[in-house]
Every structure is written in structure tokens, then in C-alpha cells.
C-alpha positions in Angstrom: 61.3 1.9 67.2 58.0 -0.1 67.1 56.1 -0.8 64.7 52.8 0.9 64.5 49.5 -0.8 65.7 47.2 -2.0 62.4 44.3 -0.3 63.9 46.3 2.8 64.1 47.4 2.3 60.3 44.3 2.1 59.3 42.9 4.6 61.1 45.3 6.9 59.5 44.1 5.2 56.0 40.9 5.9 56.6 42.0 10.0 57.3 43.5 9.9 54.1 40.3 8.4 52.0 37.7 10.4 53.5 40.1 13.7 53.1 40.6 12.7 49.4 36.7 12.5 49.0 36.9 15.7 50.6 38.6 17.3 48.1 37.4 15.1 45.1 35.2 16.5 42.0 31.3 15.4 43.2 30.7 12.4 40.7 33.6 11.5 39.7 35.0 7.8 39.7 37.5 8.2 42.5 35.3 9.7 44.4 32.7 7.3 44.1 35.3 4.2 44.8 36.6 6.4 48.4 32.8 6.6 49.2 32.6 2.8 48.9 35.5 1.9 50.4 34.8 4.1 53.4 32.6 2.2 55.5 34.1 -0.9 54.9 37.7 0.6 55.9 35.9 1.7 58.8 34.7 -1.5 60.2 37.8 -2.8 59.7 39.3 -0.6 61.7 36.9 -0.6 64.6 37.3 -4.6 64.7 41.2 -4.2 64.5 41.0 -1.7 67.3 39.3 -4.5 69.3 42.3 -7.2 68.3 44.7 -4.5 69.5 43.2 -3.4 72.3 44.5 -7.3 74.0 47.8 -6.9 73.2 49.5 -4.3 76.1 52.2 -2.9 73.4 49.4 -1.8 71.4 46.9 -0.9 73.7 47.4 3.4 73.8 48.1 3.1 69.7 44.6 1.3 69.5 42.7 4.4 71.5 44.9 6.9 69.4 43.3 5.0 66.6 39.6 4.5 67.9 40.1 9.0 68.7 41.1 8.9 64.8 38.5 6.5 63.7 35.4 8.4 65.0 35.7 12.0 63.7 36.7 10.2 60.3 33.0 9.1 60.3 31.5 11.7 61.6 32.9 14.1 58.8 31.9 11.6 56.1 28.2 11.8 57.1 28.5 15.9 57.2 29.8 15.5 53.3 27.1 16.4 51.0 27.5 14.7 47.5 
């Protein structure tokens, strides 16, 4: 097997922060280092869905990760802290 496309890791990554802000306490210190790292780990991902979109073994993984990518932002705005 493959390994999996970074954008695609991170994409997943970025699932995982904005569902532990999710379910984190409003105010606390984890919380508040998810909501900084958020945006940032979504840039990244948007320019490493770019890098892999050139590559033709990583091209589907890089949609499946720009699919991932956008929701992920979209439900951090709809959080209310």
C-alpha cells in the first residue's frame, strides 16, 4: 500500500483539532491553542493540496483532502466560544 498524500494527512489533522475544540471546555488552554492552531493548519493544508494536486499518484487523495478541508472550516466559523 501507498502512502497517504500530506494534504490528505493533514486534512485529517485538521478534523481531529477542530473536533477536539468541539468538544473542549469554552476557555480553557487547549481549547484556546486548537483555536490558534486552526487556521494556520488550514492554510497549510490548502497549499499542500496544491503541491499534491501535480503529482498523478496523489492527485484523487488531494481532492478527498480539499472535500475534508472545507467543511472543517466551515464548522469552525459555526462554533460559538
Amino acid at each position: 500500500m501507498k502512502r497517504p498524500a500530506d494534504s490528505l494527512v493533514l486534512a485529517i489533522a485538521n478534523l481531529a483539532v477542530v473536533g477536539f475544540l468541539y468538544v473542549a471546555r469554552r476557555g480553557s488552554l487547549p481549547a484556546m491553542v486548537a483555536l490558534v492552531c486552526v487556521p494556520a493548519l488550514f492554510l497549510l493544508t490548502l497549499i499542500f493540496v496544491l503541491k499534491d494536486r501535480r503529482k498523478p499518484e496523489n492527485r484523487i487523495q488531494s481532492w478527498i483532502a480539499l472535500a475534508l478541508a472545507i467543511p472543517c472550516a466551515a464548522l469552525l466559523w459555526s462554533i460559538r466560544f
